[in-house]
C-alpha positions as CSV (number, residue, x, y, z in Angstrom):
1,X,-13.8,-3.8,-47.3
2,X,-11.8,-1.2,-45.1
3,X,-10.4,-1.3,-42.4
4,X,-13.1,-0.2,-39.7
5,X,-15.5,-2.7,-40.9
6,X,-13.2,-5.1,-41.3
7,X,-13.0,-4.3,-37.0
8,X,-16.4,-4.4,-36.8
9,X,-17.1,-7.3,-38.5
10,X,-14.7,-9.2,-36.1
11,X,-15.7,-7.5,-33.1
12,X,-19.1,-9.0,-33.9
13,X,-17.8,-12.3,-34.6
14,X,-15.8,-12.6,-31.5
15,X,-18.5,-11.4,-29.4
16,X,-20.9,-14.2,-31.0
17,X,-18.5,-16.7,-30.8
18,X,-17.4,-16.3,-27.0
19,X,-21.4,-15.7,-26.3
20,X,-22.1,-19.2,-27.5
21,X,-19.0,-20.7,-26.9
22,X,-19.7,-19.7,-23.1
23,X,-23.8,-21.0,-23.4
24,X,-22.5,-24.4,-24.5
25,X,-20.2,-25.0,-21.9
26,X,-22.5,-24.1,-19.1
27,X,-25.0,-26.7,-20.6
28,X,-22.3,-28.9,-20.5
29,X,-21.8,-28.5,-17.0
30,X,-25.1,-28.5,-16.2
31,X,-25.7,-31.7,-17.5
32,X,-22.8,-32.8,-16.0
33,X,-23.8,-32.1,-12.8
34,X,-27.7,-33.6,-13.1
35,X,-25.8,-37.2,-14.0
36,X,-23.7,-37.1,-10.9
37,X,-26.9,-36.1,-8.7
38,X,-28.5,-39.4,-10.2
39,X,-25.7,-41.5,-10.0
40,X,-24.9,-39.9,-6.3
41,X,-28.6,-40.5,-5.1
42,X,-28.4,-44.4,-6.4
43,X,-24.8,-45.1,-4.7
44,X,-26.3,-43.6,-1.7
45,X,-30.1,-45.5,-2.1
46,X,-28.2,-48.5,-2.5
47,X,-26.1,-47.9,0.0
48,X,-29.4,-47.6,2.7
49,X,-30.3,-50.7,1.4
50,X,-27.4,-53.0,1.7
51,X,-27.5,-51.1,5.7
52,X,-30.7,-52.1,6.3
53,X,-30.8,-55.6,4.9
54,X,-27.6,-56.5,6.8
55,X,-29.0,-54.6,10.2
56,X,-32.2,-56.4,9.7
57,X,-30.5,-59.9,9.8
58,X,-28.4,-58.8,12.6
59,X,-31.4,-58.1,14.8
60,X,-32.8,-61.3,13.6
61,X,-29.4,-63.1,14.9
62,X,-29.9,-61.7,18.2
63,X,-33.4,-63.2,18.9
64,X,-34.6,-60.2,20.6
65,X,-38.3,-59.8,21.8
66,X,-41.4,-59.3,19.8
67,X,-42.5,-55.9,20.5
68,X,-38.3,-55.2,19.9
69,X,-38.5,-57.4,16.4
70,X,-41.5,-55.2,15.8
71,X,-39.8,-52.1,16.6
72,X,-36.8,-53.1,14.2
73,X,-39.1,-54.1,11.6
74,X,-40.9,-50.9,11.5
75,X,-37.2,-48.8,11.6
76,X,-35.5,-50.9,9.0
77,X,-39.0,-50.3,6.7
78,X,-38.6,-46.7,7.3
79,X,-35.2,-46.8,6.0
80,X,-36.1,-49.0,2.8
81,X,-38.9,-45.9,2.1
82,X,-35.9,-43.6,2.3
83,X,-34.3,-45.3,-0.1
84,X,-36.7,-45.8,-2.2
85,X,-38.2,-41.8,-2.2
86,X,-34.1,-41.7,-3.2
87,X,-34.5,-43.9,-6.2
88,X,-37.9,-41.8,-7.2
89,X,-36.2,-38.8,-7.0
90,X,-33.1,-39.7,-9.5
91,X,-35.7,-41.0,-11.8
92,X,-37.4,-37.3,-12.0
93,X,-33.8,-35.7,-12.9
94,X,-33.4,-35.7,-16.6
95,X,-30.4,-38.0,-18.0
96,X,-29.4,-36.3,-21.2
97,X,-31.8,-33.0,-21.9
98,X,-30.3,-30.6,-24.3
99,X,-32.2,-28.0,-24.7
100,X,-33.0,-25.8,-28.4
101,X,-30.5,-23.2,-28.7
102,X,-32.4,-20.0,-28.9
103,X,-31.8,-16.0,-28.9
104,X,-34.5,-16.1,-26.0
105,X,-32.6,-18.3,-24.3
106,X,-29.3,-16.8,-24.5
107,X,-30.3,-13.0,-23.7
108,X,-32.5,-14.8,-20.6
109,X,-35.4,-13.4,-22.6
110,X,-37.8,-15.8,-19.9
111,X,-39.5,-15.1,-16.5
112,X,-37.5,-15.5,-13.8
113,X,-39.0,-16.1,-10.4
114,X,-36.5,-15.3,-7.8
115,X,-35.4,-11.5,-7.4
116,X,-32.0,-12.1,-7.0
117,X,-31.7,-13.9,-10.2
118,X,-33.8,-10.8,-11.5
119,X,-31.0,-8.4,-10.7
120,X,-28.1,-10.5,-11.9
121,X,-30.1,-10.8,-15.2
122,X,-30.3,-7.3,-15.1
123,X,-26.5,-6.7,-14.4
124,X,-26.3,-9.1,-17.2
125,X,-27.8,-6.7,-19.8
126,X,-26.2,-3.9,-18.5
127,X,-22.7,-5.5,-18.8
128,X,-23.6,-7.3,-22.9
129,X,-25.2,-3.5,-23.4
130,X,-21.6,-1.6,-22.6
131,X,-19.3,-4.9,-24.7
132,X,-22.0,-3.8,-27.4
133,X,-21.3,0.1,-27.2
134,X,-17.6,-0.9,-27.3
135,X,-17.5,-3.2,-30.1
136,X,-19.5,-0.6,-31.6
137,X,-16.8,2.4,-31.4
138,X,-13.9,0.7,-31.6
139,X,-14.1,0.8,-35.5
140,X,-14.5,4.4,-35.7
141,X,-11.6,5.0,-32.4
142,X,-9.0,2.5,-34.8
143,X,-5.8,4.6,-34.9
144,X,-6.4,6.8,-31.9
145,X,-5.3,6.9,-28.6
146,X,-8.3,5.8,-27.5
147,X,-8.3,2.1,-29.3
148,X,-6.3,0.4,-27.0
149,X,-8.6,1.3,-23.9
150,X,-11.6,0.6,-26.4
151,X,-10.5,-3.3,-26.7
152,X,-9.4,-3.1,-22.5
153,X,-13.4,-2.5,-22.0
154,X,-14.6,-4.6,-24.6
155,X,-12.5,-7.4,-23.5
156,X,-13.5,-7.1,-19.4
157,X,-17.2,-6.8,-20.5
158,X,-17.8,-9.2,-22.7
159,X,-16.4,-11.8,-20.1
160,X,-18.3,-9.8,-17.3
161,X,-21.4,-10.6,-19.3
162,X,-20.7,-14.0,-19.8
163,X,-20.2,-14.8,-16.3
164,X,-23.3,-12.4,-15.3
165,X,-25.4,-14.9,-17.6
166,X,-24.3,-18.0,-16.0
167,X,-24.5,-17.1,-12.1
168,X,-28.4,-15.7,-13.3
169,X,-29.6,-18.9,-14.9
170,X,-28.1,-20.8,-11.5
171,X,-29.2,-18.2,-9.0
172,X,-33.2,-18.9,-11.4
173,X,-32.2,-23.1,-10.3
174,X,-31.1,-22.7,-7.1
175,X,-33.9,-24.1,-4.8
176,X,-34.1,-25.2,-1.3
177,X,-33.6,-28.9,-1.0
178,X,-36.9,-31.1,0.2
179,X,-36.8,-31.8,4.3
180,X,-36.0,-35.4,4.4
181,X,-37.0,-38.5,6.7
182,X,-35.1,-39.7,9.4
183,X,-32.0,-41.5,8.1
184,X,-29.9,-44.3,8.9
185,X,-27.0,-43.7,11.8
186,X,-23.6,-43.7,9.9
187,X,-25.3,-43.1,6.4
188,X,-23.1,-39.5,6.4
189,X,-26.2,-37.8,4.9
């Protein structure tokens, strides 16, 4: 084996290896972050609950009038729902998904709904496209002047890519967050 395929050869490799190296850990971190959502939206469900309860029996201490024990009652229900549409919603995020590994998935090879997401992906191509050009000629540039600024471009684009791919998949994720009910004074949310 010479030289420039030898170069090649590991220009590939590396360019693999970072490429899934980089996939992994942002499926790391993704799952990451869905288990602290869950475990967030219970501290806080359960945290509207132990309010209520205790506000409820304070009320109840007070002997206050029946259309006001009615008007508690009704308040003090609405924040048990709230708590409860919490607990419903930590149930529909997945605990432990890992999803296939697949070439389609890597290269974003999958519709994408919002536009900006679109144009990161396609920064994204454009960025892997140029780290491919370079790994490409640096075997043939190896003892020339131009080598060094060969593995300078291949180096800031395959990183470049890397990061284009991640912000795309979370720009595709990003979604406005559900309205919510009223919510209990001094719950901080």
């Amino acid at each position: 084996m010479n030289s420039q395929t030898t170069a090649a050869v590991a220009a590939a490799a590396t360019t693999t290896v970072v490429s899934l190296l980089g996939f992994v850990i942002q499926d790391w971190l993704a799952r990451r972050s869905r288990l602290e959502r869950r475990e967030t939206l219970f501290e806080d469900a359960s945290r509207r609950v132990s309010f209520a309860t205790e506000w409820w029996k304070a009320m109840e201490l007070l002997s206050p009038q029946p259309d006001e024990l009615a008007q508690a009652k009704a308040t003090s229900l609405a924040w048990l729902n709230e708590a409860s549409m919490l607990v419903a919603e930590a149930k529909q995020l997945p605990v432990a998904e890992r999803p296939q590994l697949s070439p389609s998935r890597v290269l974003l090879i999958y519709r994408f709904e919002r536009r900006s997401a679109k144009v990161i992906r396609l920064c994204f191509y454009l960025a892997l496209a140029f780290a491919i050009l370079y790994a490409a000629i640096i075997p043939s540039d190896r003892g020339t002047s131009y080598f060094a600024s060969d593995v300078f471009m291949l180096a800031l684009f395959l990183p470049l890519a890397l990061l284009l791919r991640a912000w795309a998949v979370t720009a595709e994720k990003r979604r406005p967050s559900p309205a919510r009910g009223p919510t209990a004074p001094g719950s901080g949310s």
